[in-house]
C-alpha positions as CSV (number, residue, x, y, z in Angstrom):
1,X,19.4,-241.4,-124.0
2,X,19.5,-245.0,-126.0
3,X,21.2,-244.5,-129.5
4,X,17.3,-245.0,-131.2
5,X,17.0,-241.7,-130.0
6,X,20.2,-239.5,-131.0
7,X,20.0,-241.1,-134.2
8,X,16.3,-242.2,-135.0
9,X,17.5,-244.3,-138.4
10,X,18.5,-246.9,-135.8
11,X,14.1,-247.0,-135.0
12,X,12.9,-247.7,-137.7
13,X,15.7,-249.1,-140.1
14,X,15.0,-252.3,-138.3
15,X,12.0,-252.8,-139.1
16,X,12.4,-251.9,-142.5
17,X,11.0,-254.5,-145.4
18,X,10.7,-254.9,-149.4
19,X,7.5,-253.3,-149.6
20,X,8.9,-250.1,-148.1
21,X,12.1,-249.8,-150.5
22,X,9.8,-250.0,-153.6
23,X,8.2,-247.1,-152.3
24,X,10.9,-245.0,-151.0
25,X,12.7,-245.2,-154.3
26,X,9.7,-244.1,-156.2
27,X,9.8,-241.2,-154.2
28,X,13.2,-240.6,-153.7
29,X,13.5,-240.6,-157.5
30,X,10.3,-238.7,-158.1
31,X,11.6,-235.9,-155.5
32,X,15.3,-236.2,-156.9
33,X,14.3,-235.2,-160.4
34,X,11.7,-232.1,-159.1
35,X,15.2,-231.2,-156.9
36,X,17.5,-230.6,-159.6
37,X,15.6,-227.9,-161.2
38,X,15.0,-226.1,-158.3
39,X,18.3,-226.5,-156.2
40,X,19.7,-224.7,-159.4
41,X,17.1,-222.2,-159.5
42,X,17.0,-221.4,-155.4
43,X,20.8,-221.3,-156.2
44,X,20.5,-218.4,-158.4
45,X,17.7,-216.5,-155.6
46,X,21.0,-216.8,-153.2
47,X,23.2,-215.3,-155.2
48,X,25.3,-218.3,-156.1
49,X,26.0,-220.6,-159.2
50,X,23.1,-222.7,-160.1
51,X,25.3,-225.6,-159.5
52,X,25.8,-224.9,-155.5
53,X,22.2,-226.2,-156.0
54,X,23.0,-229.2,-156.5
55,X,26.0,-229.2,-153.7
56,X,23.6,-228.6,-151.1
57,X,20.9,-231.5,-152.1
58,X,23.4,-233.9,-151.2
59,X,25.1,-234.7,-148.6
60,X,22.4,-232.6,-145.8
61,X,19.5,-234.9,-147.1
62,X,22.1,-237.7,-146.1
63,X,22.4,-236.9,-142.6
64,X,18.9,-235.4,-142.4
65,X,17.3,-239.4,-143.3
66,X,19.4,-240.5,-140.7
67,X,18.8,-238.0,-137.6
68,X,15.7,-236.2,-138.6
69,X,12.3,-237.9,-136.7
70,X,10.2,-237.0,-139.8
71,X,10.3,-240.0,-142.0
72,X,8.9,-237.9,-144.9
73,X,10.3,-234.4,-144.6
74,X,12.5,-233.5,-147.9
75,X,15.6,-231.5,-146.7
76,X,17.1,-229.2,-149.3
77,X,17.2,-225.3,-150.8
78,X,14.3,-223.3,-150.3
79,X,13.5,-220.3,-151.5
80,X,12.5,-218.3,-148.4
81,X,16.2,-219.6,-147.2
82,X,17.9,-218.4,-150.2
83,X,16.1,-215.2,-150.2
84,X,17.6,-214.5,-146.6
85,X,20.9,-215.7,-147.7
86,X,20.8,-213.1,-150.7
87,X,19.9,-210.3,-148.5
88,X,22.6,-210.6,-145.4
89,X,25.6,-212.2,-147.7
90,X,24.8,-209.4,-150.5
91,X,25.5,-206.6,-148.1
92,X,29.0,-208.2,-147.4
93,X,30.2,-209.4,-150.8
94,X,29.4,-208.8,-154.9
95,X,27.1,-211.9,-155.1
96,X,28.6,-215.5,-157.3
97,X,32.0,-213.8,-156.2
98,X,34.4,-216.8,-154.7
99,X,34.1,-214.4,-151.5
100,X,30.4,-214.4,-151.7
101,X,30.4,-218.1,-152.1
102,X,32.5,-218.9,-149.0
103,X,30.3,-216.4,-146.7
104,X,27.2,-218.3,-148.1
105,X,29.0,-221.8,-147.0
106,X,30.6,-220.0,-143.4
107,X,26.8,-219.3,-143.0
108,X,25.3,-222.5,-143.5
109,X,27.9,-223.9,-140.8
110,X,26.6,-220.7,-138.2
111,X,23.3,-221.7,-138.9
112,X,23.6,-225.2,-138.1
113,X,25.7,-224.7,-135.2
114,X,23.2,-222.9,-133.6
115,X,20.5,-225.2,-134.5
116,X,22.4,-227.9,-132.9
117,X,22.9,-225.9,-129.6
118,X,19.4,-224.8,-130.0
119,X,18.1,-228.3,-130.2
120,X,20.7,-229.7,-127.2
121,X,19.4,-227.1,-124.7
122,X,16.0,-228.1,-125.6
123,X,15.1,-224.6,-127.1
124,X,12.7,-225.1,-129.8
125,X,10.2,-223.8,-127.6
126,X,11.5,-219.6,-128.4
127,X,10.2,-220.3,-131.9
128,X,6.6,-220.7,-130.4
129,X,7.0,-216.6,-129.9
130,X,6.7,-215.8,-133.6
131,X,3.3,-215.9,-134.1
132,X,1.5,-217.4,-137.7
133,X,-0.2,-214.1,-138.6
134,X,3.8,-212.9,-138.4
135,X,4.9,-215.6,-140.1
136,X,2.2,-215.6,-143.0
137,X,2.8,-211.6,-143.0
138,X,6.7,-212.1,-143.9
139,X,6.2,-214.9,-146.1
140,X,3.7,-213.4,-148.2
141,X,6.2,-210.5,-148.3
142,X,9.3,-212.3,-148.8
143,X,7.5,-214.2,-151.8
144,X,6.8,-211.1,-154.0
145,X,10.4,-210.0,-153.4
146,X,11.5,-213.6,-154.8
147,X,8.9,-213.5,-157.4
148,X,9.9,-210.3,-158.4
149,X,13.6,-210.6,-158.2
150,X,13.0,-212.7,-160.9
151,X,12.1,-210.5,-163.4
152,X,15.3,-210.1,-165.0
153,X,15.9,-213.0,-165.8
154,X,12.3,-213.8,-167.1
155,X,12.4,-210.3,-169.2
156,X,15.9,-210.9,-170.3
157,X,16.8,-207.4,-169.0
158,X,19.1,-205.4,-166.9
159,X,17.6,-204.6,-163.2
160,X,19.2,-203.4,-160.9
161,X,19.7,-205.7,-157.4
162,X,17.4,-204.7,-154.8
163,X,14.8,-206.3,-152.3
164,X,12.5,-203.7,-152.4
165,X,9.9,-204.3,-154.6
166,X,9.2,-200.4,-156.2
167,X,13.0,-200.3,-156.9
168,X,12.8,-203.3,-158.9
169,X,9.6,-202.6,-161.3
170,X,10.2,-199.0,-161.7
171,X,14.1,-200.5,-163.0
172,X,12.0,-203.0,-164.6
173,X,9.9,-200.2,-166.7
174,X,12.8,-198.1,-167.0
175,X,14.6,-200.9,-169.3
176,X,11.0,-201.6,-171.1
177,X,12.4,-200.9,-174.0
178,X,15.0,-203.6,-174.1
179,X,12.7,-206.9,-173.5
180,X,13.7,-209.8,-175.1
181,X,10.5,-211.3,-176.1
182,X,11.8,-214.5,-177.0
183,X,13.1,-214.7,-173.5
184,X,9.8,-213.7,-171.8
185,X,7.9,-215.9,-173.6
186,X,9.9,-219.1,-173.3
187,X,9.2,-217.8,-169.1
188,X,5.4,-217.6,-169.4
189,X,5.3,-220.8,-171.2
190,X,7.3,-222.5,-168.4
191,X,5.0,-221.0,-165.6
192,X,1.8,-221.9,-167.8
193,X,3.1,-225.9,-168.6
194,X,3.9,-225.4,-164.6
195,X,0.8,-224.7,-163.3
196,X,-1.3,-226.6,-165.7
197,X,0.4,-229.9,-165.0
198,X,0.2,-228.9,-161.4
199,X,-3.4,-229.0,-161.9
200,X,-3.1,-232.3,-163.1
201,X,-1.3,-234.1,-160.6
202,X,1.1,-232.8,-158.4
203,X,3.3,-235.9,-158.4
204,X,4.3,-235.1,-161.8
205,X,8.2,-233.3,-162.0
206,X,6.5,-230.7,-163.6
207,X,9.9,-228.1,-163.0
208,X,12.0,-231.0,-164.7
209,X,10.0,-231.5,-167.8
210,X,9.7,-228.2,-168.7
211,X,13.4,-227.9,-168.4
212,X,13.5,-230.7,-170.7
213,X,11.5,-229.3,-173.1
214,X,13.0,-225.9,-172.5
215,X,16.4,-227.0,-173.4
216,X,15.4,-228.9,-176.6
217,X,14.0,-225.5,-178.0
218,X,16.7,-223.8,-177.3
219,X,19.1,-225.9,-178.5
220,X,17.9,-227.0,-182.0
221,X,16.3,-223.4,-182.6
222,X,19.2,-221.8,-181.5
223,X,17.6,-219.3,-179.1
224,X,20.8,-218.1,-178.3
225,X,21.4,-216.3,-181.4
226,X,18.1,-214.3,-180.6
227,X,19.6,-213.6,-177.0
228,X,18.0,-216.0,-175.2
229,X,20.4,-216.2,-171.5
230,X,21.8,-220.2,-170.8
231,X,23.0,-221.1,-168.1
232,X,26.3,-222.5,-169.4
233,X,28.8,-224.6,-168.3
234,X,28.0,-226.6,-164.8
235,X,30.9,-228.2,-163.2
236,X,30.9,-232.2,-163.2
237,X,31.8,-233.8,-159.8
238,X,30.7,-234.1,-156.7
239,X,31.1,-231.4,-153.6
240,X,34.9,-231.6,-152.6
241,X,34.9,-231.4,-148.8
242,X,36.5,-227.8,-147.8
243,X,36.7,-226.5,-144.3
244,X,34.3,-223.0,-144.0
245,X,36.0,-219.8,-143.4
246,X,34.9,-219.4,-139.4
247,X,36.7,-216.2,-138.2
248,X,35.4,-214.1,-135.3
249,X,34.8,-211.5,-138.2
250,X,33.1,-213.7,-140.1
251,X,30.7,-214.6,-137.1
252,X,29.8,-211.3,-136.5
253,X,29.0,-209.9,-139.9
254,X,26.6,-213.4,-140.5
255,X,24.7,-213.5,-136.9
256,X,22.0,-211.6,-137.2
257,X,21.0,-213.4,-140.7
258,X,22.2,-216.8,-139.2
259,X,19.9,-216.1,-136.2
260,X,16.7,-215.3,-138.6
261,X,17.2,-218.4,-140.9
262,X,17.5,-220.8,-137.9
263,X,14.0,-218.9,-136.4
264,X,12.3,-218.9,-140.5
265,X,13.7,-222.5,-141.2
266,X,12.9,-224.2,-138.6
267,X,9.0,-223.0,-138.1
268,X,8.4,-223.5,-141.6
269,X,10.1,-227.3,-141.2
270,X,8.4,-228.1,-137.9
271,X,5.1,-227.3,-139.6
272,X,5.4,-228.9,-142.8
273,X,6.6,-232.3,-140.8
274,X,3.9,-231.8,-138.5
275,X,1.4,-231.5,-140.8
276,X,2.5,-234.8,-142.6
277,X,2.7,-236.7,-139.5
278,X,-0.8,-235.7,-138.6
279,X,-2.0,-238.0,-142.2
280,X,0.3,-240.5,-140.8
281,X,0.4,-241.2,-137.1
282,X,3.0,-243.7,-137.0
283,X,5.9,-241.9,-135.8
284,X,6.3,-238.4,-133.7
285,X,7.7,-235.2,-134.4
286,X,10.3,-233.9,-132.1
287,X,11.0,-230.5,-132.2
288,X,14.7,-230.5,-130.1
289,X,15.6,-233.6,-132.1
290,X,14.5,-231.6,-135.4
291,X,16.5,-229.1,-134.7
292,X,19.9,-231.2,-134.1
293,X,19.1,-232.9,-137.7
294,X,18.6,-230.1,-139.4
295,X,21.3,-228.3,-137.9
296,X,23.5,-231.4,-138.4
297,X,22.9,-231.4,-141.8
298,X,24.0,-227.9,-142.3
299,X,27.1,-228.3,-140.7
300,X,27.9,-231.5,-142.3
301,X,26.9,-229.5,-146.2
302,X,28.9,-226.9,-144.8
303,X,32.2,-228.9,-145.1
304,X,30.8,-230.5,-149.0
305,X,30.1,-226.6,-150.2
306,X,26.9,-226.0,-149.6
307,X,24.7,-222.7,-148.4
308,X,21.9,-222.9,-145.7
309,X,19.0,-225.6,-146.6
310,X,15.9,-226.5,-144.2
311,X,12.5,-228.8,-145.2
312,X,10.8,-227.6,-148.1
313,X,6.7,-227.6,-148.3
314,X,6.5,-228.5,-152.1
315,X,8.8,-231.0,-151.8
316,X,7.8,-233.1,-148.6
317,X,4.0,-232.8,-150.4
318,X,5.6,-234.7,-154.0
319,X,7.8,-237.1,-151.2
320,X,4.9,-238.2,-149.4
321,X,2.6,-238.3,-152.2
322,X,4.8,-240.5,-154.2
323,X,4.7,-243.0,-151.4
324,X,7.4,-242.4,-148.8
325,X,7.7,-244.7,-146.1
326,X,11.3,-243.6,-144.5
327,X,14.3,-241.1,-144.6
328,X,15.4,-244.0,-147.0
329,X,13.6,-241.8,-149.9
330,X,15.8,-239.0,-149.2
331,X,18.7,-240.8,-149.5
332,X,17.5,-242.1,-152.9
333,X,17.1,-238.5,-154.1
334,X,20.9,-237.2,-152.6
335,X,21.9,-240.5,-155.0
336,X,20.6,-239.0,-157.7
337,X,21.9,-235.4,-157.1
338,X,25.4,-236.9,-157.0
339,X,24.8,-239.3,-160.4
340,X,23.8,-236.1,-161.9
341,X,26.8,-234.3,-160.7
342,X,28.9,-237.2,-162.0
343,X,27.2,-237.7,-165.7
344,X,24.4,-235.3,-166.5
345,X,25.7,-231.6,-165.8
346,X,26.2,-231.3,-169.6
347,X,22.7,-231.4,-170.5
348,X,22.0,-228.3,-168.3
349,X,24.5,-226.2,-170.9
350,X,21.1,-225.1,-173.0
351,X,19.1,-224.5,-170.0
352,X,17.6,-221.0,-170.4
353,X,17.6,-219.0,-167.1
354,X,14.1,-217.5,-168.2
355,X,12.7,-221.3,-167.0
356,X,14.4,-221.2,-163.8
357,X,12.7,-217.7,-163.0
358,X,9.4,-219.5,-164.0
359,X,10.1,-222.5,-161.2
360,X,10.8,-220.1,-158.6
361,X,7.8,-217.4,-159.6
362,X,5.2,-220.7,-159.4
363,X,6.7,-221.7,-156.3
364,X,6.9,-218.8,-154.4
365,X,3.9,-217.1,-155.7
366,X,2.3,-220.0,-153.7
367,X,3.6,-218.8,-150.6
368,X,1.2,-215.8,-150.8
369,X,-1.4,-216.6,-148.1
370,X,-4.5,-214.4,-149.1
371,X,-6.4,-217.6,-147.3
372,X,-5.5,-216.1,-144.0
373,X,-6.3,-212.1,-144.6
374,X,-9.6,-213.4,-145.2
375,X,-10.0,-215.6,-142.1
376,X,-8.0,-212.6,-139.4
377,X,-10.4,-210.8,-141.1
378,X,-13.7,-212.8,-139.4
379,X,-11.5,-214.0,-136.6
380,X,-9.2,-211.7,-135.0
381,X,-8.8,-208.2,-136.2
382,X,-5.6,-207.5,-133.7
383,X,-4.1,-210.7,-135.2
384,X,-4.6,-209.4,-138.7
385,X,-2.7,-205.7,-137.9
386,X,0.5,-207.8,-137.2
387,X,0.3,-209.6,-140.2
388,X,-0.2,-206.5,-142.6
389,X,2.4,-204.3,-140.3
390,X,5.0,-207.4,-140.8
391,X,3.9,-207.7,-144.6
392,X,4.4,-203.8,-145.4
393,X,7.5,-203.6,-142.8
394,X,9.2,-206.3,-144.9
395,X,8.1,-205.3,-148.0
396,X,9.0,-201.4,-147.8
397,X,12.2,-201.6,-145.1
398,X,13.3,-205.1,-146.2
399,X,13.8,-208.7,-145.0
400,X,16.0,-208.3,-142.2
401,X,14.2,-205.1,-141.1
402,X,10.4,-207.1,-141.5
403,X,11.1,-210.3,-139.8
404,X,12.7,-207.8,-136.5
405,X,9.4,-206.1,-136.5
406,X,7.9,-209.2,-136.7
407,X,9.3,-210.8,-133.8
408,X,9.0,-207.6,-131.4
409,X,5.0,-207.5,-132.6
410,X,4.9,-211.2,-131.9
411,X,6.8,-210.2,-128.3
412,X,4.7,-207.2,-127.7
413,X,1.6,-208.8,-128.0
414,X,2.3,-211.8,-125.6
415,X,3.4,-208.9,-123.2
416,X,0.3,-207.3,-123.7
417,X,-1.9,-209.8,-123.3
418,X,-0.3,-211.2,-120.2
419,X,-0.7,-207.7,-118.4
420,X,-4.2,-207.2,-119.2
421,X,-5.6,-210.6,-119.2
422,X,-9.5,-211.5,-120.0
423,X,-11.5,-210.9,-116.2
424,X,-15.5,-212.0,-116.1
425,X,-18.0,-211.5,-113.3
426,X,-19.8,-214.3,-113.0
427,X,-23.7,-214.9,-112.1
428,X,-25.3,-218.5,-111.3
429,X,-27.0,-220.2,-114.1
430,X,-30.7,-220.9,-112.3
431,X,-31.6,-224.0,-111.2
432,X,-28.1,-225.4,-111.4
433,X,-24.8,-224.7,-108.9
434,X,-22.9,-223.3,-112.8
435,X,-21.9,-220.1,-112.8
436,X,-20.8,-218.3,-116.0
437,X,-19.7,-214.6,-117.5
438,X,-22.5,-211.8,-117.2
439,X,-21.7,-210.6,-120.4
440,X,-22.3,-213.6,-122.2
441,X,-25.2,-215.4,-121.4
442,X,-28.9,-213.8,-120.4
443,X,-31.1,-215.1,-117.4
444,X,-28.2,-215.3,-115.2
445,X,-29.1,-214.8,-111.4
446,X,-26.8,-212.3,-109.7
447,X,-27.1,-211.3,-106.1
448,X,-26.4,-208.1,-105.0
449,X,-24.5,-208.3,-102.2
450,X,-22.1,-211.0,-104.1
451,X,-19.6,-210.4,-106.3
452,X,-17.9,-213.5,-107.9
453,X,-14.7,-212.4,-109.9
454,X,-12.9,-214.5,-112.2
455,X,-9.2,-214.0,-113.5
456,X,-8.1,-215.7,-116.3
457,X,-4.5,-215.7,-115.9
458,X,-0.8,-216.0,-113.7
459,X,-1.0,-213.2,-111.4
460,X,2.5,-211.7,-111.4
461,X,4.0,-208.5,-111.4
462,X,3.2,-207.2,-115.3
463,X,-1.0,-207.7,-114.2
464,X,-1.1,-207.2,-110.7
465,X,-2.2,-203.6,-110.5
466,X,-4.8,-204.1,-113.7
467,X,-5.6,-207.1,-111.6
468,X,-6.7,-204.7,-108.1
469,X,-7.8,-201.9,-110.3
470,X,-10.3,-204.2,-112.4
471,X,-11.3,-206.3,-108.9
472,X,-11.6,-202.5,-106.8
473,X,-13.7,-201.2,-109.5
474,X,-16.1,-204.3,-109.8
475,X,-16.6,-203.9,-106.1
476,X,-16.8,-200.0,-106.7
477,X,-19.9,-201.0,-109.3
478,X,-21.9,-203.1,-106.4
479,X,-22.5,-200.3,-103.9
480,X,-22.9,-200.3,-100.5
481,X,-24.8,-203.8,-100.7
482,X,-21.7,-206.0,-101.4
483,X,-20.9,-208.3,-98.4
484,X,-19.2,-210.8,-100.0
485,X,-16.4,-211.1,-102.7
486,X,-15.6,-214.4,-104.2
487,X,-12.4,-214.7,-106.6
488,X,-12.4,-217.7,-109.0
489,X,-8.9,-219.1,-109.2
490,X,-9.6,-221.8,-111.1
491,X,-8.1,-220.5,-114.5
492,X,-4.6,-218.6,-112.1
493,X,-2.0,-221.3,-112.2
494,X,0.6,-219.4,-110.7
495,X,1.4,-216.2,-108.3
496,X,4.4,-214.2,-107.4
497,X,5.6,-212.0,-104.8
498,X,4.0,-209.1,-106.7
499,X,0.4,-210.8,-106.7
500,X,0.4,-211.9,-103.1
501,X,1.5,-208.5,-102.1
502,X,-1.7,-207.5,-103.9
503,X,-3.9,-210.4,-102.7
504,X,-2.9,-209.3,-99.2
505,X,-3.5,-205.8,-99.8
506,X,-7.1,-206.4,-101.4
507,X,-7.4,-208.7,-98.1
508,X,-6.9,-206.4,-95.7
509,X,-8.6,-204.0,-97.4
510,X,-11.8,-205.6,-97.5
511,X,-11.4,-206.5,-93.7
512,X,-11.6,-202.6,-93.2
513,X,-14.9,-202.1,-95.7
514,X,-16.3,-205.5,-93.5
515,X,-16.8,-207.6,-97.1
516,X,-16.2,-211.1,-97.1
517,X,-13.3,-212.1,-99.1
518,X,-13.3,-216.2,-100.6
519,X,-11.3,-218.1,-102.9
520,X,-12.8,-221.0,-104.6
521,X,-11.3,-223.7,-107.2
522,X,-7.4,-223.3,-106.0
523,X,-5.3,-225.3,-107.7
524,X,-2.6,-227.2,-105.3
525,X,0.0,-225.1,-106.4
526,X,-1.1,-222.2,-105.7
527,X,-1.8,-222.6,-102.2
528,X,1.2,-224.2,-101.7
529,X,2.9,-220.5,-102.8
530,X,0.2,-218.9,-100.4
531,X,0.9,-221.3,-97.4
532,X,4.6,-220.5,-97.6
533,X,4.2,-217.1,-98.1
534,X,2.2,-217.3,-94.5
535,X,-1.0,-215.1,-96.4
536,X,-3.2,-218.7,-96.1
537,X,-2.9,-218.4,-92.0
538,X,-3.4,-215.1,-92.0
539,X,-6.5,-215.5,-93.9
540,X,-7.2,-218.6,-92.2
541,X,-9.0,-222.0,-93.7
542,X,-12.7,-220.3,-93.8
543,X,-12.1,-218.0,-96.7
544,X,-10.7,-221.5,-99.0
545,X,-13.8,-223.1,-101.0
546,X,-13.8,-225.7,-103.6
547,X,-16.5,-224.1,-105.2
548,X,-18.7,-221.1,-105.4
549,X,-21.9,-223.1,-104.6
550,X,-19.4,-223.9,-101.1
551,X,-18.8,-220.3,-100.5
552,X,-22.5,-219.2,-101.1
553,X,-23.6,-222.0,-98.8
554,X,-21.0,-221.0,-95.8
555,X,-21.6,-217.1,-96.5
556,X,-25.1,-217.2,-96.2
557,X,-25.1,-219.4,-92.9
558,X,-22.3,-217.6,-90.9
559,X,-24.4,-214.1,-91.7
560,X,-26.0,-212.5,-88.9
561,X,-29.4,-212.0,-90.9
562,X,-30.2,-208.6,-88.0
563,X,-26.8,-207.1,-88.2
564,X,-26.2,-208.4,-91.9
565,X,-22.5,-209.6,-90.9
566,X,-20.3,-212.5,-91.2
567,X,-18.1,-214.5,-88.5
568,X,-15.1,-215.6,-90.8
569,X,-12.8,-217.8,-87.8
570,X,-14.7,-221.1,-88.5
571,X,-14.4,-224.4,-89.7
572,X,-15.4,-224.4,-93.4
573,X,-15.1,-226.4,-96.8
574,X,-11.8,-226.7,-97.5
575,X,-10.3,-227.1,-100.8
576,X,-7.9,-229.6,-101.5
């Protein structure tokens, strides 16, 4: 591998002009500012200080803009991420605890690890076995829990912890009585001023101006006095660099969660990059080297105190929309982080928490994918069970629990479909040598004593027997006429030991009942597997076709027409 390729900056850095840092700085700034409000508040979703926020925009969107192959993908906290780390890290230590805080930084360096290994290996394939419908099922479900894990701090109340949504609202009634208006409405004023500038543009760092504004009414009305919840004092400096607890403990108490962020993080990255490259088209994504820059940049936050981060939709959308051209806006935005860090952390004192629950209710309320209920819904019924099972699983057993189910329905249903695979009989379209499915199109011409059988998949040991059971009782529908049966191999690509077993078996079978038995359109492949396997000689050359107009043609001339049988040992059209 050259070095433009472990570390992409090298590809386009030289290259890089005037016109590009103009832009990138624009961005990089424009992104910077929407960051600081939300690293605090996806901070406080985790279970940490709102300034670990901050921590973890640095020094991963660094290495990210140099390793990363998306020049416009904006590293950082998610919510999704910080949800996860909440829910395994809560169930090992009382959360903004200093032992709590050093699980949340172990974890980020477990993730990363194995998103490095994951990526070296060339693995970023495994995540192409969680399904969207999954996916869209667990985020949906994972955003109400943020949403209303919030509620809290947007009612000013006592709630108990929980990620089970009934637990939280019927905590949330049960302390009705002890509301702090004043604290709920400075919340539904943030989301409103969110939403509405949203509307208006969504360049505009609608998060940091209505911390601005949050902070001055606060501050000079004194909304503390009336209860109003601040967020206080926030440290000045930047990260210190620290060396993660890594114990064998430690390991295997995070795994499982580790193991789910890298899966969650790295689909929902992989898509958001993708789906900014596709407006672009002058650079490509690539998954394995995504994964080593993402999972470099959480081992390399890991050591400068920060929790697990990954691309984040809203984010990349500002980034690009504000005029990206390279990583180099990333890098603009980490400069900021850290010159907030150094000078600014004293403005935050007055910040009400209420605001921070409005940020993360607008942002993760977004998540909610009603768009694809709709669409299953026309589309693919079995594709919209798994969704709804994975958004009730999560919802009801919790996050862990509803990504699991997730990913054995996403497994389950590749299994199934691989076992029982779509099978057609086909029938000629007249006047032409096409030949398509029975059950879809009228006016085809079928012959009786024909059968022409199409398989639509590998034949291997999980479909073999629905394979011969399908084929025996197609041939059992014909009759007594049938004197010829044609398989289509044009969409099998591959067959094992357990399908030439069954080929050979449905051969000699048919050799008994004195039916034909042809293959047409066989890939190369394949016959290679049946020429080593020695089934091709016993079959011999006159049973291989190119197509099925070939087999008709060699049927119907090597037929005794007064005995109404067929000499197979001759030269034929063979397929190549």
């Amino acid at each position: 591998m050259t070095l433009k390729e472990i570390i992409p900056f090298f590809s386009w850095i030289k290259t890089y002009n005037k016109r590009f840092l103009a832009s990138d700085l624009m961005a990089g700034l424009t992104v910077g500012v929407m960051l600081v409000p939300q690293g605090m508040a996806y901070a406080m979703i985790a279970g940490l200080p709102p300034i670990y926020g901050l921590y973890a925009s640095i020094v991963p969107l660094i290495i990210y803009a140099f390793l990363g192959t998306s020049r416009h993908l904006a590293v950082g906290p998610v919510a999704m991420v910080s949800l996860l780390i909440a829910a395994g890290v809560g169930q090992l230590a009382n959360q903004e605890t200093e032992q709590y805080i050093a699980l949340a930084i172990s974890l980020a360096l477990l993730v990363g690890l194995i998103q490095v290994a994951m990526g070296i290996f060339r693995l970023g394939f495994l995540v192409k076995f969680l399904s969207h419908p999954v996916i869209s099922g667990f985020t949906s479900a994972a955003a109400l829990i943020i949403g209303f894990s919030q509620l809290k701090h947007l009612l000013g109340i006592d709630i108990e912890r929980s990620h089970h949504i009934h637990e939280i609202l019927i905590s949330a009634i049960q302390n009705f009585s002890d509301i702090n208006w004043v604290t709920l409405g400075i919340g539904i004023g943030g989301i409103l001023t969110i939403i509405i500038l949203k509307k208006i543009h969504k360049s505009i760092p609608s998060a940091m101006i209505v911390v601005a504004i949050g902070i001055l009414i606060v501050y000079f009305f004194e909304l503390t006095n009336l209860g109003v919840t601040i967020v206080g004092d926030v440290p000045k400096g930047l990260p210190i660099f620290g060396v993660p607890e890594f114990s064998s403990d430690t390991i295997i108490n995070l795994l499982p969660m580790a193991l789910t962020i890298v899966i969650i993080s790295f689909v929902e990255s992989i898509a958001i990059a993708k789906a900014i490259q596709s407006k672009h088209k002058n650079y490509e994504i690539i998954p394995n080297q995504e994964l080593i820059a993402l999972g470099a940049a959480n081992v390399g936050g890991a050591f400068f105190q920060a929790f697990p981060t990954t691309g984040g939709l809203s984010r990349t959308a500002v980034n690009d929309q504000a005029g990206a051209k390279t990583g180099m806006a990333s890098i603009f935005s980490a400069v900021l982080i850290g010159l907030t860090l150094l000078f600014l952390t004293p403005l935050f004192f007055f910040l009400p928490t209420s605001l921070l629950a409005a940020i993360i209710m607008v942002a993760v309320f977004g998540l909610i994918d009603t768009k694809q209920v709709r669409y299953l819904w026309k589309a693919d019924r079995r594709d919209l069970v798994m969704l709804l099972v994975t958004f009730f699983a999560t919802l009801s057993l919790g996050i862990e629990t509803g990504i699991l189910i997730g990913v054995v329905l996403s497994l389950g249903m590749v299994i199934y479909q691989s076992t029982k695979p779509h099978i057609a009989v086909l029938g000629q379209v007249p006047g032409t040598e096409y030949y398509r499915n029975i059950n879809r199109f009228k006016e085809l011409k079928v012959r009786e004593d024909v059968l022409i059988f199409r398989f639509d998949a590998h034949l291997y040991f999980a479909n073999a027997d629905y394979f011969k059971k399908s084929l025996n009782q197609k041939i059992l529908n014909k009759g007594d006429n049938l004197r010829l049966t044609i398989l289509d191999t044009d969409s099998i690509n591959h067959i094992d030991s357990s399908g030439l077993h069954t080929l050979e078996e449905i051969w000699d079978d048919m050799q008994n009942r004195n039916i034909a038995f042809y293959f047409t359109s066989m890939k190369g492949p394949v016959r290679d597997i049946l020429y080593k396997s020695g089934l091709s000689q016993k079959m011999g050359d006159g049973c291989f076709f190119m197509t099925i107009n070939d087999a008709l043609v060699y049927f119907d001339e090597k037929r005794d027409p007064n005995t109404n049988k067929y000499t197979m040992q001759t030269n034929a059209i063979k397929a190549t």
